[in-house]
TILOSE-789013 format. One record per residue (C-alpha): residue in one letter; x, y, z. Coordinates in steps of 0.001 Angstrom, whole numbers, plus 500000, padded with zeros to 6 digits. Example, Ala and Ser with C-alpha at 12.3 -4.5 7.8 and 13.67 -1.06 7.14 Angstrom:
! TILOSE-789013
residuo, east, north, up
a, 512300, 495500, 507800
s, 513670, 498940, 507140
This chain:
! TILOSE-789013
residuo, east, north, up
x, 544278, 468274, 509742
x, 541492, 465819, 508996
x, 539512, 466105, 506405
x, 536087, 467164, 508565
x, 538264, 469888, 510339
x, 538708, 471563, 506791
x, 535353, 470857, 505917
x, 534420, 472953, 509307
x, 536721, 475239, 508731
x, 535758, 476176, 505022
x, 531824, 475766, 506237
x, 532859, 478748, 508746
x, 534294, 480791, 506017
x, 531210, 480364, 503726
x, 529157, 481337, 506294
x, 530966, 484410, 507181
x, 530870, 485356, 503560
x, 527155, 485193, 503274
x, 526665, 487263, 506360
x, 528869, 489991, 505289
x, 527771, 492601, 502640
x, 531559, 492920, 500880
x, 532655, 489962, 499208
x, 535433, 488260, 500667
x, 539011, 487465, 498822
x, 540385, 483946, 499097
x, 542278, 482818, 502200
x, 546315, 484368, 502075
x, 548983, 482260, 503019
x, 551463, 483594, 505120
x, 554414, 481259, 506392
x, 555613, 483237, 509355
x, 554200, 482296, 512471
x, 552467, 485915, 512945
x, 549046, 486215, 513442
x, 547136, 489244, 512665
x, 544789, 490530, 515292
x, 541760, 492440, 514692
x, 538606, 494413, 516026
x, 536555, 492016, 514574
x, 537470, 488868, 514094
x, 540448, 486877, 512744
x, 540740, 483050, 512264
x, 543562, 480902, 511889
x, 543753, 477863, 510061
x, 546385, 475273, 509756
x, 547040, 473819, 506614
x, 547324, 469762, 505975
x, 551535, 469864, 506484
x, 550907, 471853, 509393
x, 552513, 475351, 508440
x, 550340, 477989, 509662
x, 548364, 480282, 507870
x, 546555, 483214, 508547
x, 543601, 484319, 506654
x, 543068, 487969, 506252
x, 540106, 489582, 508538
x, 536562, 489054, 507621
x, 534732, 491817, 508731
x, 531304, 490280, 510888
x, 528384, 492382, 509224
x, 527090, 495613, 511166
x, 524568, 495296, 513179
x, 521439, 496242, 512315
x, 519871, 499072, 514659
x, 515868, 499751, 514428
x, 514756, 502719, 515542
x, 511064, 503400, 515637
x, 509641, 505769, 512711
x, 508949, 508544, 513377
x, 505282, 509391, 513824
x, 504332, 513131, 512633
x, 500816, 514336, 512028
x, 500389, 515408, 508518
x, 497801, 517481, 507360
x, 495116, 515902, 505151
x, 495905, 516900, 501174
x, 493625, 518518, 499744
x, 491998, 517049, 496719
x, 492549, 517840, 493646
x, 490317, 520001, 491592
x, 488276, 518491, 488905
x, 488962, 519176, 485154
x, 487407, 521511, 483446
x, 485932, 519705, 481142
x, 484491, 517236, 483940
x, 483467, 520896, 485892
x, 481119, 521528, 482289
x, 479761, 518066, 482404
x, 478402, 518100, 486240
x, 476960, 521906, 485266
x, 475334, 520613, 482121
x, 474190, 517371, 484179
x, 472411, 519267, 486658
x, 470966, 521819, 484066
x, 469585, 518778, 482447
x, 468202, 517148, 485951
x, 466692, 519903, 487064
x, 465023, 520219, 483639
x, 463792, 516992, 484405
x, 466034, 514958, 481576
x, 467557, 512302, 483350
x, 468766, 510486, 481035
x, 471194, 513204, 479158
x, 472343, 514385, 482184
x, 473419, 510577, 482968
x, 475374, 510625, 479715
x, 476879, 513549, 481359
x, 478070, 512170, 484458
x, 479008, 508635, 482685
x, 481006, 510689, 480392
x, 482986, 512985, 483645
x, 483161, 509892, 485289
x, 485889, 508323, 482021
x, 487944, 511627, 482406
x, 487610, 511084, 485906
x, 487200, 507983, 487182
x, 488294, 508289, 490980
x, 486284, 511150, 491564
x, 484013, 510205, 494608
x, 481777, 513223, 494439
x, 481326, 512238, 490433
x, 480359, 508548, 491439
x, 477984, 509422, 494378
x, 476398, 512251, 491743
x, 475742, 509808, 489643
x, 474661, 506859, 492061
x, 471931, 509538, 493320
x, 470446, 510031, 489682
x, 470448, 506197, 489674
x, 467982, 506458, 492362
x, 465771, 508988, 490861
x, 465581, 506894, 488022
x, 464230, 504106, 489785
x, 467197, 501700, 489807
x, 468255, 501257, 493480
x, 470433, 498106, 493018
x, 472977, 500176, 490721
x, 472367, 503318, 493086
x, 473103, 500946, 495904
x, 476293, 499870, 493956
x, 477676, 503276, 493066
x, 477406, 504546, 496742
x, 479513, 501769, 498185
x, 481968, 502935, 495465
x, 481779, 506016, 496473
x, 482083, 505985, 499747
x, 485248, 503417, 498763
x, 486606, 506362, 496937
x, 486053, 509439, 500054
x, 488762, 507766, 501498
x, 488821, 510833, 504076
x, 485640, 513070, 503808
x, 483932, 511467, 505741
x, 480690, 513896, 504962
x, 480170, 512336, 501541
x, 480905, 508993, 503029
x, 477976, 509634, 505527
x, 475642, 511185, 501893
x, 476798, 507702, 500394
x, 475926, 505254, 503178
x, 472032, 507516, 503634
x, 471786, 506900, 499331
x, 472329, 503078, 500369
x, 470052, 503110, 503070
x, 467634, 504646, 500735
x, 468668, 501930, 498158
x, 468431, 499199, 500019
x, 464610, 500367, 501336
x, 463487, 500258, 497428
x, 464994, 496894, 496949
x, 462746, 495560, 500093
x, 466194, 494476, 501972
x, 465243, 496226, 505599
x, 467832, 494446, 506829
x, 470744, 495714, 504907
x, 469011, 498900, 505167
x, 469631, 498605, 508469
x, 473107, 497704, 508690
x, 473546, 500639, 506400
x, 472032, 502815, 509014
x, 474734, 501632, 511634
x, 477124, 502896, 509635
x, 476037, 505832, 508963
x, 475869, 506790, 512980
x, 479376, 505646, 513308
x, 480104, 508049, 510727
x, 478820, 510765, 512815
C-alpha cells in the first residue's frame, strides 16, 4: 500500500470519527480473511505486507430530522401585581398631585419606580407628571420608555404615544409630533 493510500485511508477514518457522536476505538486487526458486514458501514483496509484487516464498524451519525415547532396560541400572562409598598407610593403620589404638590408626589413615583423599575404604568405615571411640570423633553423620554415597557397593552402604549404627541407639541417639534400621531392610529 503506498503511502497516500494510507494517508486516504486514515483521512477517511478521521473524518468518520468527527461525524459520529461516540468516539471511535482504534482500528482491530484481524488475520482471517473474514470481513464483517454491517447496516451501516464497514471498511476494509489492507495493511503495508498485505494481510488483511478489518476495522470494526463505525457507526455513520443519525440523521438529523426537523420537524416544524409546533405553533400553539398561548394566552397573554397576566402581569404581575405591583408591591405593596409601590401600591402606597402611587396612592400617596396622587394624594399629593391632586393636592397640587408635584414635586413630593415625584419623589413618590421616583422612589416606586427603584422597587419597580419595569413597571410601565409606574414610568408613564410619572412621564405624565413630567408634563405637568413643564418639562416635555423628559416627559417625551419617559413615554417612549414606557410604551418600550407595555410590551402587550397596547392601551397604555396608545396613553404613551398621545403624552409624546403632547410632548413633542411643547418642545415646538410638529413634526415629530406628527410622526407620533401615526403611531398612535396604528395603535388603534
Amino acid at each position: 500500500m503506498t503511502k497516500k493510500t494510507r494517508l486516504l485511508l486514515l483521512g477517511v477514518i478521521v473524518l468518520q470519527a468527527a461525524c459520529t457522536e461516540t468516539p471511535i476505538k482504534p482500528p482491530a486487526t484481524k488475520k482471517s480473511s473474514q470481513v464483517h458486514t454491517a447496516k451501516s458501514a464497514h471498511i476494509e483496509a489492507f495493511h503495508y505486507k498485505n494481510e488483511p484487516v478489518t476495522v470494526e464498524e463505525i457507526p455513520l451519525p443519525k440523521p438529523v430530522v426537523q420537524t416544524a415547532p409546533s405553533i400553539s396560541i398561548v394566552e397573554p400572562k397576566p402581569r404581575p401585581a405591583l408591591p405593596e409598598a409601590v401600591q402606597v407610593l402611587m396612592t400617596d403620589a396622587l394624594r399629593n398631585t391632586k393636592a397640587g404638590d408635584l414635586g413630593s408626589a415625584s419623589v413618590m413615583l421616583e422612589r416606586a419606580l427603584r422597587i419597580s423599575p419595569r413597571s410601565a404604568e409606574l414610568t408613564y405615571q410619572l412621564a405624565t407628571l413630567r408634563l405637568k411640570q413643564s418639562q416635555p423633553r423628559l416627559a417625551e423620554d419617559l413615554g417612549k420608555k414606557a410604551a418600550f415597557l407595555a410590551v402587550d397593552d397596547r392601551e397604555l402604549k396608545k396613553r404613551c404615544w398621545l403624552l409624546i404627541v403632547e410632548a413633542r407639541q411643547l418642545q415646538g417639534n410638529l413634526q415629530g409630533a406628527k410622526e407620533a400621531q401615526l403611531k398612535v392610529d396604528s395603535l388603534q
